[in-house]
C-alpha positions in Angstrom: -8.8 0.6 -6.4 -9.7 4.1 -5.3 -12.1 5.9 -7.7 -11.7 9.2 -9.6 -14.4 11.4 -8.5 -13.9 14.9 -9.3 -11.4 16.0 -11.9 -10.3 19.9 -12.2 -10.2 21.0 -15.7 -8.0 24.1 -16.8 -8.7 25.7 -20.3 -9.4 28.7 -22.3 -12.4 31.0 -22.0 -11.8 31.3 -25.7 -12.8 28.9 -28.2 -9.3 29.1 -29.9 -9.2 28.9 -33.7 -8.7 25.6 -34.4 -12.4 23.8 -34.0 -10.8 20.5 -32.4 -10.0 22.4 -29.2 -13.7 23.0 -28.5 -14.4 19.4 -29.8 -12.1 18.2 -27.4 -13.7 20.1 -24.9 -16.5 18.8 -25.4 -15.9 15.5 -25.4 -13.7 15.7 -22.1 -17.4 17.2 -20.6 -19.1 13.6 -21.7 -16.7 11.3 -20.9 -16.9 13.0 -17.4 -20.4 12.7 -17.0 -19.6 9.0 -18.7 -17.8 8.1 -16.1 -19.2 9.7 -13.1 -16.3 12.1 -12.5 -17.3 15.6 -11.1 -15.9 18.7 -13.6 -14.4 21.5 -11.3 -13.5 23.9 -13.6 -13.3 27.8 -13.8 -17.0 28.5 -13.8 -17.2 30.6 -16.8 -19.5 29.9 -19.9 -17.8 31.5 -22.8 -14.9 29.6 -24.9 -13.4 26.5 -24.3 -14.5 26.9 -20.5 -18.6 27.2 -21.6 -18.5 24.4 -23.9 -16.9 21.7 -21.8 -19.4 22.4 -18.4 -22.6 22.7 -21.1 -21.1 19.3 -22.4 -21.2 17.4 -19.0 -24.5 18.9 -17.6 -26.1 17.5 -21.1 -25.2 14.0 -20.2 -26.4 14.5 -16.9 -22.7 15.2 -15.3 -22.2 16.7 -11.9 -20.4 20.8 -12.7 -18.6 22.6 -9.7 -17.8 26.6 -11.3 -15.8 28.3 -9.3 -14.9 31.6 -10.1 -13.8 34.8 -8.5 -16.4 38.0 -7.4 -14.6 40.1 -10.0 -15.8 37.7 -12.5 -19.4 37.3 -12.0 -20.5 39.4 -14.8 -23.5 37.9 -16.5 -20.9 37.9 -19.4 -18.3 35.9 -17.9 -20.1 33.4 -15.2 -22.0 30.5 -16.1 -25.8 30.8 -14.7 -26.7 26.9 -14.7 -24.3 25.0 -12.9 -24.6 22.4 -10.1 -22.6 24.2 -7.7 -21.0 27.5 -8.2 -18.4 29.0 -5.6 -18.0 32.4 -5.6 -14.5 33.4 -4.0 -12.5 36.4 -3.3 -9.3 35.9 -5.6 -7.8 33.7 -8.1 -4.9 32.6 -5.7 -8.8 31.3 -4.0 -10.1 30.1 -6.5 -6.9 27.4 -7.4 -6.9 26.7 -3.4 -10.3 25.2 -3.7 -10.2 23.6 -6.7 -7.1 21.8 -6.0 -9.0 20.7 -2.6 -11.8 19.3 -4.2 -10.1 17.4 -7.2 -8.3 14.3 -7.5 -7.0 15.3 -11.0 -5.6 17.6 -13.3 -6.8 17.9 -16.5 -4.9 20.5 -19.0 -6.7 21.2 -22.4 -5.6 24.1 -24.8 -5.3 27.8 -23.4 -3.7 30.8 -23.2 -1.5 32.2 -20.5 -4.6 31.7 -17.4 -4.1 27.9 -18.3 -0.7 27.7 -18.3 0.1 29.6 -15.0 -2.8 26.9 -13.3 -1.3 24.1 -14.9 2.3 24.7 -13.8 1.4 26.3 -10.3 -0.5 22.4 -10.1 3.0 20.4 -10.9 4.7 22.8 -8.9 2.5 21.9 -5.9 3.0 18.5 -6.6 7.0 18.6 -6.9 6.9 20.4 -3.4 4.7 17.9 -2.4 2.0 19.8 -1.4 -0.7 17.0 -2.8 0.0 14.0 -4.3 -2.6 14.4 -7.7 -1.4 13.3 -11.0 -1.3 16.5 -14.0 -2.4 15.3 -17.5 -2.2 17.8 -20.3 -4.2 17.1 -23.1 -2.3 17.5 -26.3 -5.1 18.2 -28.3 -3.6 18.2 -32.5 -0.3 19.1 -31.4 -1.1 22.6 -29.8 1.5 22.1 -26.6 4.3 20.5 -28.8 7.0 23.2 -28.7 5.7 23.9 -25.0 6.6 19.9 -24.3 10.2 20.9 -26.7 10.9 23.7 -23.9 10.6 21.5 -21.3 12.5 18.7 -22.6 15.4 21.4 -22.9 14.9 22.4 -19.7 16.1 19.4 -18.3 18.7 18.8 -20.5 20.1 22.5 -19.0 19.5 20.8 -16.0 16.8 23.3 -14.2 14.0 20.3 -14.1 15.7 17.0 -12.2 15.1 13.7 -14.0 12.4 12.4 -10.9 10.7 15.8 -11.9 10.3 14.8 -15.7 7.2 13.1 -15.3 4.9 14.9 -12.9 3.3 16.1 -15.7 1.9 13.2 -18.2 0.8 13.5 -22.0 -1.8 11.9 -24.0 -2.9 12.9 -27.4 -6.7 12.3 -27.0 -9.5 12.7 -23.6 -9.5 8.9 -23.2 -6.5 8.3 -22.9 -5.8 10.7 -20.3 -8.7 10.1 -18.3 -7.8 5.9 -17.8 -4.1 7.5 -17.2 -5.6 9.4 -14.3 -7.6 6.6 -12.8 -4.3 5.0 -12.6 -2.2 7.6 -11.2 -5.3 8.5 -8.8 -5.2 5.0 -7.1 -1.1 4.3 -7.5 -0.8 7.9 -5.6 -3.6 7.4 -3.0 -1.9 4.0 -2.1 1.2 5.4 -1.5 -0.2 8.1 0.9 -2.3 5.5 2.9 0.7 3.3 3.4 3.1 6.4 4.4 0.2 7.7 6.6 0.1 3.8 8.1 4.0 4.3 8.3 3.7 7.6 10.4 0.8 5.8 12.8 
């Protein structure tokens, strides 16, 4: 079974008003570390964003920032990271993390999170990379996003083999031993279609 190494995180560079979100994050940032599973994440230190890379460099995690040259303010940009990228553009910035991860996660956020998240399933649908999504429903906050969605398809602009590209669990766990899953099931399937192409 092929490991999970390096998981992108999306999620808010504000701490949201509901404490839970940043407990979540914060507990997503140690069961990283936990488990060995690089955080690629946004590269910021404020919000949601700040809490979740401080979380997985205090338990000794491995933190990739990346963030855009507009966005290295001493303000915005985390200063203490294992590896920060500094690229010219967000449309850059997505482009590497999506080449380095293995994984999706999707915790609470505003519209930022949302556009990465679906831009990632999107990807995936055109099969652009084979890396399973996992959105973090953390107290309920994407329930009537998950209601849209669900009506989406019932009007019959998301096809039933589409449904599940994105998968939901209620709590960082959960998700994470989903991904492990999805990780290896996925990376078989490309070896054997590679092997079926040789």
């Amino acid at each position: 079974m092929t490991r999970l190494r390096a998981a992108c995180v999306f999620c808010g560079s504000l701490p949201g008003a509901d404490p839970g979100f940043v407990d979540a994050a914060r507990e997503l940032g140690r069961a990283l570390a936990r488990r060995e599973i690089d955080l690629i994440y946004g590269g910021g230190h404020v919000g949601m964003m700040g809490a979740l890379a401080d979380s997985a460099l205090a338990a000794g995690g491995r933190v990739i920032g990346v963030i855009p040259r507009h966005l290295m303010r001493p303000e915005v940009a985390h200063r203490k990271l294992t590896e920060r990228l500094v690229v010219d553009s967000m449309h850059e910035r997505k482009r590497v993390m999506a080449g380095r991860a293995d994984a999706f996660i999707v915790l609470p956020g505003g519209y930022g999170t949302l556009e990465e998240m679906f831009e990632m399933v999107t990807w995936r649908q055109l099969r652009l990379h084979a890396k399973p999504v996992a959105l973090v429903n953390v107290a309920g906050y994407f329930d009537r996003l998950l209601d849209f969605l669900a009506d989406a398809a019932r009007h019959g602009f998301i096809r039933p083999p589409h449904r599940d590209l994105l998968s939901v669990d209620a709590g960082v766990e959960a998700a994470l031993d989903r991904l492990a899953r999805e990780a290896a099931t996925l990376h078989e399937r490309s070896r054997a279609a590679q092997l079926d192409r040789s």
